[in-house]
C-alpha angles and dihedrals in degrees: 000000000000120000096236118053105120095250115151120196129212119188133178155109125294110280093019088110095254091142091044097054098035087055092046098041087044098052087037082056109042081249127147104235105221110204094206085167080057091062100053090038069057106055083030088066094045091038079057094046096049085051091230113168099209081196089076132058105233083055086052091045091055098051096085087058095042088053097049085068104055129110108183114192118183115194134175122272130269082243149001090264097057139077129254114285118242133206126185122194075352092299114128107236103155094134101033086063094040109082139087097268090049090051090052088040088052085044088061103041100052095051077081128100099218092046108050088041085062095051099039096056084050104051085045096053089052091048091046088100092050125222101108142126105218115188125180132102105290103024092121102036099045114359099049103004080164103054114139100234124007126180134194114226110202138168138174102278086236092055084047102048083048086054086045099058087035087072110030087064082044080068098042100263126116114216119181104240100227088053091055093042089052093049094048087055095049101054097051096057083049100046089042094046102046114101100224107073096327118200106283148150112251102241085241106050127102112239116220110191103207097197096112104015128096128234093261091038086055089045093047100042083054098044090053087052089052097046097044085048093049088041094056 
């Protein structure tokens, strides 16, 4: 995969921003933002549906057909506050897939093989022209390990957890916060310590730690980084 396609990764934990700032640096660059979370929360949703238990091995065993028919359609949001939005088999189903249980669902799923191999050659067939902002959790280490600039995005679990009920009641749903903030911690341990592309962060990428930043302070920081790479 060539060097210079444009592509911008943005890798992170759940909570760190990661969807905020790809939206805004992608619309800021001309860029398609490309939600790759979004896809597992997809076949998560389906996988849940189809009442699949990937602790067992008939659930495991099931997964290749499953997958087989899955369509998976990302398009741009109704507006430049809200997430992607996400078909599957041409059915909307963008807040069904965006809460906690989902996140932990999507966690689950794409510790799998078969899983992250099919999503993986998808996300890489719609970055193949280059000019996205992909943002995930190893969009910089195995989907796009070529990308020409690729950012982490990190925060303390507890200021995520805070930015994670925030907008969750944005959207009308009420999460206790030390729910959210067990569950956050949990899934980081369980996305770092798993052996097939654990969350990390690519050896080249700049880490921007949000805690304290603000949404324009996180855009711009990034901006500067692109335009100083591009300049050199």
């Amino acid at each position: 995969m060539s060097k210079k396609l444009g592509i911008v990764t943005i890798d992170g934990p759940s909570g760190s921003g990661k969807s905020t700032i790809s939206r805004l640096l992608a619309a800021r660059l001309g860029y398609t933002y490309l939600d790759t979370g979004a896809m597992y929360r997809a076949v998560g949703l389906k996988v849940k549906e189809a009442g699949l238990d990937l602790d067992q091995e008939a659930g495991r065993a099931a997964l290749p057909d499953l997958l087989a028919e899955i369509d998976i359609t990302l398009a741009p949001a109704a507006s430049a506050d809200d997430d992607a939005r996400v078909f599957v088999n041409n059915k909307e189903v963008s807040h069904l897939i965006r809460t906690a249980e989902m996140g932990m669902v999507a966690s689950r799923v794409s510790a799998e093989p078969v899983v992250r191999e099919k999503l993986t050659e998808m996300q890489r067939q719609i970055g193949s022209r280059g000019g996205i902002v992909a943002e995930g959790r190893d969009t910089g280490t195995v989907v796009f390990p070529k990308a020409e600039y690729k950012f982490y995005m990190d925060a303390s679990p507890e200021e995520r957890a805070r930015r994670r009920q925030l907008q969750l009641r944005e959207k009308g749903q009420e999460e206790d916060y030390q729910k959210l903030l067990e569950q956050i911690i949990k899934r980081d341990h369980d996305d770092s310590a798993r052996s097939l592309a654990p969350l990390t962060p690519a050896q080249d990428a700049v880490i921007v730690d949000t805690s304290a930043m603000s949404i324009e302070a996180v855009a711009s920081h990034m901006l500067e980084k692109i335009q100083s790479s591009a300049s050199e």
